[in-house]
N, C-alpha and C positions, 0 to 999 in steps of 0.2 A: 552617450550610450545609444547603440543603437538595436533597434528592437525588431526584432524578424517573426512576424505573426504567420506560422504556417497555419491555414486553416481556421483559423482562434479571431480572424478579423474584424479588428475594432469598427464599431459602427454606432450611431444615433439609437439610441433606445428605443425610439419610435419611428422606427423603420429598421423591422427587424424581416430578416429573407425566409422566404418556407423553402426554398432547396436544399438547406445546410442541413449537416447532420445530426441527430442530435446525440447531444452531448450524455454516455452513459455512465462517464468516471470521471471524475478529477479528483488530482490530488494535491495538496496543497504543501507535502513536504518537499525537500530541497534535491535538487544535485547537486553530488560528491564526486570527485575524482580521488579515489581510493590508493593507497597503498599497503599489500597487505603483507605481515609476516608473521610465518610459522613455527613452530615450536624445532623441525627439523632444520631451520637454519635460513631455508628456500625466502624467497621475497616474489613480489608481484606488485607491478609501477602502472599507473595509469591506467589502473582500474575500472571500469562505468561504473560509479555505486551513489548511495546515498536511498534516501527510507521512498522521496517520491518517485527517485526513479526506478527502482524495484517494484513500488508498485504498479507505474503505468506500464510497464515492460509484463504483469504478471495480468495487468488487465488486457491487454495487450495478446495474449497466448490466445483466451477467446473468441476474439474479434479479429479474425482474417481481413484483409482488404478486400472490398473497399468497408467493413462495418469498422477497422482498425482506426477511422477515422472521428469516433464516439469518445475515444481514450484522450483526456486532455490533461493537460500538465503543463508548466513552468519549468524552463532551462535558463541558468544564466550563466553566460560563458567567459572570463575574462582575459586579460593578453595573453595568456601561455595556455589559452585552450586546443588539444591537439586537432590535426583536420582530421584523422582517422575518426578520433570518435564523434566530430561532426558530423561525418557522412553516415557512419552507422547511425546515428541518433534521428537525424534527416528519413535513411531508408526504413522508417518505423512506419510511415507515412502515418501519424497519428496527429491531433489537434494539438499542439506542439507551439508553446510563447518562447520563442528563440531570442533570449536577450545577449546583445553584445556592451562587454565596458571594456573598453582598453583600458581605463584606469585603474585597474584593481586587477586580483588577481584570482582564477576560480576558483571553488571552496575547495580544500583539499583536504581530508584525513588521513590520520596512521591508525591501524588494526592490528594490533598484536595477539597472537592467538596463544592458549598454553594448555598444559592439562585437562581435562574435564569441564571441556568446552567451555574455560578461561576468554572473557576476550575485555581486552584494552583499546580504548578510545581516547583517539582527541583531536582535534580540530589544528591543523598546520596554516591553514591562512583563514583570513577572517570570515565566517560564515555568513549569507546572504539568505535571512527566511525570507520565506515565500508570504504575504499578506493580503490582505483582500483588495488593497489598492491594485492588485498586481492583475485579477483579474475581472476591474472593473471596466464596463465596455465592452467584454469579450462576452464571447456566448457561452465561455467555460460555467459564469454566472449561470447559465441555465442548465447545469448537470442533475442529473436524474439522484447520483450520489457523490459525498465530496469524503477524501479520507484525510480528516487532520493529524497533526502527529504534535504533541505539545501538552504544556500544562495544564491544568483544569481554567484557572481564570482567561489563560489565552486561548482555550476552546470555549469559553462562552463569546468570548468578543469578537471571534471568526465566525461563529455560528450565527450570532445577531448580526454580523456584517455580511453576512450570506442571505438572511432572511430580510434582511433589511433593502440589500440591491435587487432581490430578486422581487420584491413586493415593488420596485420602482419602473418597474419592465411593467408596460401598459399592454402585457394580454397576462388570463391568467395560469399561474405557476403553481402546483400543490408544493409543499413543503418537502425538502428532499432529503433523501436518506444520510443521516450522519455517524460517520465512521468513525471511532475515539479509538487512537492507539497512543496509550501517556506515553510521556518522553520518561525513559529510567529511570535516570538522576532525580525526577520531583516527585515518583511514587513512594511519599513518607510522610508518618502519621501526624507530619506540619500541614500536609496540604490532603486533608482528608476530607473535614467538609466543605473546604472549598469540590474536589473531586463530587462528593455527595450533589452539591449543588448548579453541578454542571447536568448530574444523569440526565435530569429530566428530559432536557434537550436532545440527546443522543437518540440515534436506535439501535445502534450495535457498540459496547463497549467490549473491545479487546485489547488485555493487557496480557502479557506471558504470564506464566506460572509467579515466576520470582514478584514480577512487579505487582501485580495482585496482594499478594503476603504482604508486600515492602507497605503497602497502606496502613496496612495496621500493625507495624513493628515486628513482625513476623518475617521467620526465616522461607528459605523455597521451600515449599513443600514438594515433595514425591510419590507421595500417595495419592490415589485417585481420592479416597475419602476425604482429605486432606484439602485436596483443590475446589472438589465440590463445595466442600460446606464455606470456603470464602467467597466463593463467586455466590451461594447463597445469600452473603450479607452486603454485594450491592444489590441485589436485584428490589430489594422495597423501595429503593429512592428511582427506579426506573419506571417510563409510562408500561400500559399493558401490553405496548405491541412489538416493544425494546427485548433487548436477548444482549445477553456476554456471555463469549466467548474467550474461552481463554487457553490460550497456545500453550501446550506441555512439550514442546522440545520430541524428542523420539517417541512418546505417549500418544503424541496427535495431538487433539482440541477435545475440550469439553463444552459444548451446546448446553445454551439454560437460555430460558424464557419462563414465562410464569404458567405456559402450559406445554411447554417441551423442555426434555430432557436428554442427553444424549454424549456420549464417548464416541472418536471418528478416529483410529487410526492412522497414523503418521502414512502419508504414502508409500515411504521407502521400507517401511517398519521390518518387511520381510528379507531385507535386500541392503542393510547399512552400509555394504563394504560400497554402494553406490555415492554417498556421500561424501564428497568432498570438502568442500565451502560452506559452514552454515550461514554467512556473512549476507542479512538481507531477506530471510528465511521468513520471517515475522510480517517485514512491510510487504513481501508475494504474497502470503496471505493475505493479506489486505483487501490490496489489488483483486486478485481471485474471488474474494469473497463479496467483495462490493460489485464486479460484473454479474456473480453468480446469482447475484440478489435480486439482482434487475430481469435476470434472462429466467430466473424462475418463479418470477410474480410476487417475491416475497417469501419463500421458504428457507429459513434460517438453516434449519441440516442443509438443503443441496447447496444454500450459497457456502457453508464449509465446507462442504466436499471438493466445491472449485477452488478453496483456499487452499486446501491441502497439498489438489493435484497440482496447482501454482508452486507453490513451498516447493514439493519435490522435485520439479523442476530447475527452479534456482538454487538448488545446493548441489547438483548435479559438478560443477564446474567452477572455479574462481571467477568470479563478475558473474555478470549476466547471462543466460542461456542463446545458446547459439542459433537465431532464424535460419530457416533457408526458405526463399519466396516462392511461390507458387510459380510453376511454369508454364508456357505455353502452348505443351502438350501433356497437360491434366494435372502434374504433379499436384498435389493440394502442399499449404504452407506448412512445413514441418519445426519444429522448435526442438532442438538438441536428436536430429534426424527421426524423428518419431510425430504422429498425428494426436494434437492435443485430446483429440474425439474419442481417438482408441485407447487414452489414459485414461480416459475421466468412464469409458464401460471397463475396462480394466479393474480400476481403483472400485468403482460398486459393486461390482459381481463379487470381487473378493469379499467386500464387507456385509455383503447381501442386502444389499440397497438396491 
């Protein structure tokens, strides 16, 4: 295997560089090469998708270059990975673990899309998570925040192995922001108090609407009343300074902490016919929210706001939203030909934020 450390360069713990940058996002979920089909028949091959790379691509909206260099993530690419989307993935210029195995084959899924925002999943070649072994020695260890995506017991053991490497770095590291986004399939009331027993750890638990409910044998709810009062019954087993959030689909997000409260408006809410792809919608959030959180000192609303205006962004289009790089006579970096800046006073002025 061989390993292409863009930026992310392995080094001695103790002789760590003050030039580098630092690290505002990592995520710890996977890339996918996507295949997707729709209900009208249509298909779409060779996709850029997968939960972490949606995210760092949505952390990524925020941070123009050279700050684009903050956003860290895991790629692992195997023999049939195409050079197209090496080089776009390359021109992110973000802190970027580029792994090569000709031995295997890169992860790939099928997305079947159907009525009432129906979707089918499954996995076409063997899946390769991402683990804490993957980035030990890197500086990604030193992120400000990490977004895991997985089961309650395997977020405790990423979260202790995050706290664990980063207490072994001989200068000091406050504890960094952790992002729980459960994997679908295990939000059910088998694995509740384990979930319960994970909170403590977290400071932002976001699950969508359905997955929420799915914990305690509960259908999706559709009511705001509805969604509130579940996301009420994690927040006891959360510290004080924790918030869940939880994704409603065209609703937007509900904001809860144990002294904020709050509904945020879907960005597109006014404007659906803009929606294409919901495909990825959830980990842009993420992404959006975990830079948000950083860039606003801690303010749970405005980091969902940046989720939002993330989210909106990536359903705009099938895959991933379209860069165009800043120029050499001013243009500033545009994402799906628009300035992420003029979205995000866009997006509050409507909401009167």
């Amino acid at each position: 295997m061989t390993i292409i450390d863009v930026s992310a360069t392995r080094r001695n713990s103790s002789s760590l560089g003050t030039d580098e940058p630092e690290i505002i996002f990592t995520s710890l979920g996977m890339f996918i090469i996507d295949e997707i089909h729709h209900p009208d028949g249509t298909s779409q091959y060779d996709v850029i998708g997968g939960a972490g790379t949606y995210a760092a691509y949505a952390a990524r909206y925020f941070l123009p270059y050279p700050l684009s260099k903050r956003v860290g993530w895991v790629v692992d690419a195997g023999s049939d990975f195409p050079p197209a989307i090496r080089k776009e993935l390359f021109s992110l210029q973000t802190t970027m673990i580029f792994r090569e195995d000709h031995t295997r084959l890169t992860t790939r899924g099928w997305n079947g899309y159907g009525e009432n925002e129906f979707r089918e999943f499954r996995y076409m070649t063997p899946k390769k998570r991402i683990v804490i072994e993957d980035i030990i020695g890197t500086k990604l260890v030193e992120s400000r925040t990490f977004h895991v995506i997985c089961a309650p017991e395997r977020a405790q053991d990423l979260i202790n192995g995050i706290v664990e490497q980063r207490n072994s770095i001989k200068k000091y590291l406050p504890l960094p922001v952790i992002v729980w986004e459960p994997v679908p399939d295990l939000c059910t009331p088998e694995y509740l108090d384990a979930c319960f027993s994970a909170l403590p750890m977290v400071t932002i638990l976001t699950p969508n609407a359905a997955e929420a409910a799915a914990f305690f044998g509960l259908p999706e709810p559709f009511e705001k009343e509805a969604i509130e009062a579940i996301g009420l019954r994690f927040l006891p087993f959360m510290r004080e300074d924790a918030a869940i959030v939880i994704r409603a689909g065209a609703q937007g997000c509900f904001v809860l902490s144990k002294s904020r409260k709050m509904w945020l408006e879907a960005y597109h809410a006014p404007f659906p016919d803009r929606v294409i792809d919901p495909t990825g919608a959830g980990n842009s959030f993420v992404g959006g929210m975990c830079t948000g959180y950083v860039l606003s000192n801690g303010d749970i609303i405005e980091a969902s706001i940046y989720g939002n205006v993330a989210a909106g962004l990536s359903i705009e289009q099938v895959g991933i939203a379209k860069l165009t790089l800043a120029s050499e006579n001013g243009q500033p970096e545009l994402w799906n030909g628009s300035e992420v800046t003029a979205r995000m006073k866009e997006y509050k002025a409507r909401i009167g934020l």
